[in-house]
N, C-alpha and C positions, 0 to 999 in steps of 0.2 A: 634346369629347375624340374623338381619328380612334380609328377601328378599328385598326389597327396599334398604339395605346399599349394598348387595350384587353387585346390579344393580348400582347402584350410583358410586363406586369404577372403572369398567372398562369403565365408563364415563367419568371419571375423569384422567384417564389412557389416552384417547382417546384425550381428550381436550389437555392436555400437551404435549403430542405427536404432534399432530397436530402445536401447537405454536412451539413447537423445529422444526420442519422442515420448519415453516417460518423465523425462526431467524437464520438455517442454510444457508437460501436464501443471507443472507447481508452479508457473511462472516465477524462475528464478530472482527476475530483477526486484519485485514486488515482493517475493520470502526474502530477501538477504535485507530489503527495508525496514518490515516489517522486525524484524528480528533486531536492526539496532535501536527502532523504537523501544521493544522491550527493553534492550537493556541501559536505554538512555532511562528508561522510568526506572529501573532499579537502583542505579547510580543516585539518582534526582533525589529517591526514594528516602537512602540510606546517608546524604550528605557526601556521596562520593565513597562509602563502605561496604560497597554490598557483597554479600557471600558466595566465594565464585560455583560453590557446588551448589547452591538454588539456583544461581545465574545460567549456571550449564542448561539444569534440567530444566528451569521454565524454557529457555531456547529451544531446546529439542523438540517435547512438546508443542512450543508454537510452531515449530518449525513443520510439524506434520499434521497439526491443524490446517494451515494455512496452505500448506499442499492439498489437503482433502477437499478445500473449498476452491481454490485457483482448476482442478480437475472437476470438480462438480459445476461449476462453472460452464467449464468447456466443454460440459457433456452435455449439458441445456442449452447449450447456445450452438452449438456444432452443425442445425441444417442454415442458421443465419450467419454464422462465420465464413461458410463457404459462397456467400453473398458478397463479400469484402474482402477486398485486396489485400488490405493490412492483414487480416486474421484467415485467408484459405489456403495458407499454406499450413496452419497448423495440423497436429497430429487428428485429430477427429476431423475436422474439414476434411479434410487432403483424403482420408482413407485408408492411411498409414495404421490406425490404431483401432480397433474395435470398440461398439461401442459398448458392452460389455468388460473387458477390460480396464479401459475409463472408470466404470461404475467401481469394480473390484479393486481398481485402486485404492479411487477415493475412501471408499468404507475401510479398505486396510489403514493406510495413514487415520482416517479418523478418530477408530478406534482405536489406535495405538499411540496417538497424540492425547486423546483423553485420559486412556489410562497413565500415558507419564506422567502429564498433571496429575491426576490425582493421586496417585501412590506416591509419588517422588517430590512432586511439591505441597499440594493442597488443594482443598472443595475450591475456594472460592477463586485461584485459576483456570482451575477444568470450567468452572460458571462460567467466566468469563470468555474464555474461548468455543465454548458452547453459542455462547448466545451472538459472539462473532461469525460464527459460521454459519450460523439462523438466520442472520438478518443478511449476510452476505448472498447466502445460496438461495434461502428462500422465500427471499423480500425485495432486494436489491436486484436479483437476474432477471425475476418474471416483470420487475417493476418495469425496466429499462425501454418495452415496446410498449408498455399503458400510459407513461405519465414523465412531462421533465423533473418531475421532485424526483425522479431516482438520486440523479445526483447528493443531494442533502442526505436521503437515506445510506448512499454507499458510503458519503464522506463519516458519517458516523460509524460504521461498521469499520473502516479505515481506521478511526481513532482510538477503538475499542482494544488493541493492545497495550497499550500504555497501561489499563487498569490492570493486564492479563502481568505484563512487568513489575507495575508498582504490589499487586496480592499477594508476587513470589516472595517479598521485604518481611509480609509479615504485619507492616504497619499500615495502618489504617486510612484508607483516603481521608486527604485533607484538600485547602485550597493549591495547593502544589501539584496535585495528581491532576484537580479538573480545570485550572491553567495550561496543564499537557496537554490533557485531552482537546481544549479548546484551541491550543496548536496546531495539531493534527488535523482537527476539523475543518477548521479557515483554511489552512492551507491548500487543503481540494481542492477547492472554488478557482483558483488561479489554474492551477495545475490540470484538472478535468476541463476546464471550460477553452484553455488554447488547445487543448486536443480535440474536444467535441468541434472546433471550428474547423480545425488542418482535416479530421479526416469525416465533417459533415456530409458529404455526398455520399463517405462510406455508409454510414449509420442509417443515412435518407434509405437506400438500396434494402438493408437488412430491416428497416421497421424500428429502431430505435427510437425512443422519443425523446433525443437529446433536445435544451435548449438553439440551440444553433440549426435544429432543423426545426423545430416548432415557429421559430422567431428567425426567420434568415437572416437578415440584417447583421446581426451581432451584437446590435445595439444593450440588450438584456446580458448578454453571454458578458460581456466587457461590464458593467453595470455591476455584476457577480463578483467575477473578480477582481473590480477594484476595490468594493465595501468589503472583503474579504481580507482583501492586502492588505488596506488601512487599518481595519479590525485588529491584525497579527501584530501590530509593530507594539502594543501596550500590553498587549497578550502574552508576547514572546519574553518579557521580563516579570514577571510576576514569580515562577520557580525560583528565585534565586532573590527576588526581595530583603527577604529576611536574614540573606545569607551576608556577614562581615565579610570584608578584605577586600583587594587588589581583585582577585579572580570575578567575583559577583560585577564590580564597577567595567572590568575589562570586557565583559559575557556582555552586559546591558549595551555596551558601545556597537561593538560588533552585529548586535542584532539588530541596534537601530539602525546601522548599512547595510546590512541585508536587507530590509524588512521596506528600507529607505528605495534601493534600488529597485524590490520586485514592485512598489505601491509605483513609481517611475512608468514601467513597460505596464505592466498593468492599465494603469491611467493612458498610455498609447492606444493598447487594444482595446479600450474602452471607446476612445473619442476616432480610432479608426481601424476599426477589424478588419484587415487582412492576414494572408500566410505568414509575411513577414512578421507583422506585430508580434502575432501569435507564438514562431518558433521564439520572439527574444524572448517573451513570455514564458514558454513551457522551459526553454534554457535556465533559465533565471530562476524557478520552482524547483529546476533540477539540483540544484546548485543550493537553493537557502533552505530544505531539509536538512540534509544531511550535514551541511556546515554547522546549521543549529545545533543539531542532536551534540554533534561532535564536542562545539564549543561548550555546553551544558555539563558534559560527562568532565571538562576536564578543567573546568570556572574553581570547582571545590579543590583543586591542589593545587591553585595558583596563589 
């Protein structure tokens, strides 16, 4: 083996490195969510027609909106991340990444996600991803050590793509867009509250004012997300109402088993918060988004 392959190898090591700690900036699993919300709202939008060259571009867009805010994020939160197990390994915790860099990111994505939307789609998705990234970065992060209504505030800023999907259509919010949105919402509550339990002592450590550490017991945290689960199960059919056929009756079923089973665990970790509860919980959250989404986008060609 010559010295120059030698050389070249922890270059190369470096370079990769380097790009993983900027892709752990976006939080991946959270953008690729994000992103079939939009286009589950675009589908919903359009009765299942939506036009794939808007569909592209709003994705892109959100997609570097939603980067610029997951980074801005972790660049406020980066001396209390390194206070927590779950999050000190990240790239600003850890030291891997500067904090400068972070910054330069996020304003790069930002402003290049704004301008998709706006040149390539329209005013009123750049609004909308505007005012997601507002309430995310500069309402939801600073909230999270003053107050447990974070939660409420983030789940809205959560939900706020579905409009960013349904304004690439064209057509005009109606009761279908803010049944989406009221999916999105509710759904949090499950979903946030079995995590604020599993990694409560983390949150305790960093200053968080999660539920689950304001209230130890759990008793309120479970409370949340069972009015929340219940809430979804009449929510989650409303989009498809109005809609004829086999596809709308099959979507209605489906949801009310999902909807059926997470109100289930739910109602567990309500009446006995532990880890266990919590992981069927957060499992069960993980699983009835994207099912939904799924089954939504594909009710109109059945």
């Amino acid at each position: 083996m010559s010295i120059s392959t030698i050389t070249v190898a922890p270059t190369r090591l470096a370079v990769v490195g380097r790009v993983s700690d900027f892709l752990a900036l976006t939080k991946p699993r959270i953008a690729v969510l994000e992103l079939l919300v939009v286009l589950a709202a675009g589908v919903v939008a359009t009765w299942g027609q939506p036009d794939p060259s808007a569909m592209l571009h709003v994705m892109l867009g959100t997609l570097l909106v939603a980067s610029s805010a997951s980074a801005a994020n972790q660049w406020l939160e980066r001396h209390l991340d390194a206070r927590m197990a779950r999050t000190a390994s990240r790239p600003l915790a850890a030291g891997r990444l500067a904090s400068w860099e972070a910054l330069a990111f996020s304003a790069t994505c930002l402003l290049a996600g704004f301008a998709q939307l706006l040149m390539n789609v329209n005013a009123a998705c750049a609004g909308w991803a505007m005012l997601t990234w507002l309430l995310y970065v500069a309402v939801y992060t600073p909230l999270k050590t003053r107050s447990a209504m974070n939660t409420a505030v983030g789940a809205v800023a959560g939900a706020l793509p579905i409009f960013i999907g349904w304004s690439a259509t064209g057509i005009t919010l109606d009761g279908r867009a803010f049944a989406l949105f009221s999916i999105l919402f509710l759904w949090q509550f499950p979903h946030f509250m079995a995590i604020a339990w599993l990694y409560r002592r983390d949150y305790a450590k960093a200053g968080h004012q999660m539920l689950t550490v304001v209230e130890p017991t759990g008793w309120r945290a479970g409370r949340q997300a069972a009015a929340a689960a219940l809430a979804l199960i009449p929510v989650s059919v409303i989009p498809l109402l109005s809609s004829p056929g086999t596809g709308a009756v099959l979507y209605a079923l489906g949801a009310g088993v999902l909807g059926g089973g997470q109100l289930v665990l739910a109602g567990m970790f309500w009446q006995q918060a532990n880890d266990f509860h919590a992981r069927l919980l957060l499992r069960a959250s993980l699983v009835y988004l994207p099912t939904l989404l799924v089954m939504l986008m594909l009710a109109p060609w059945i």
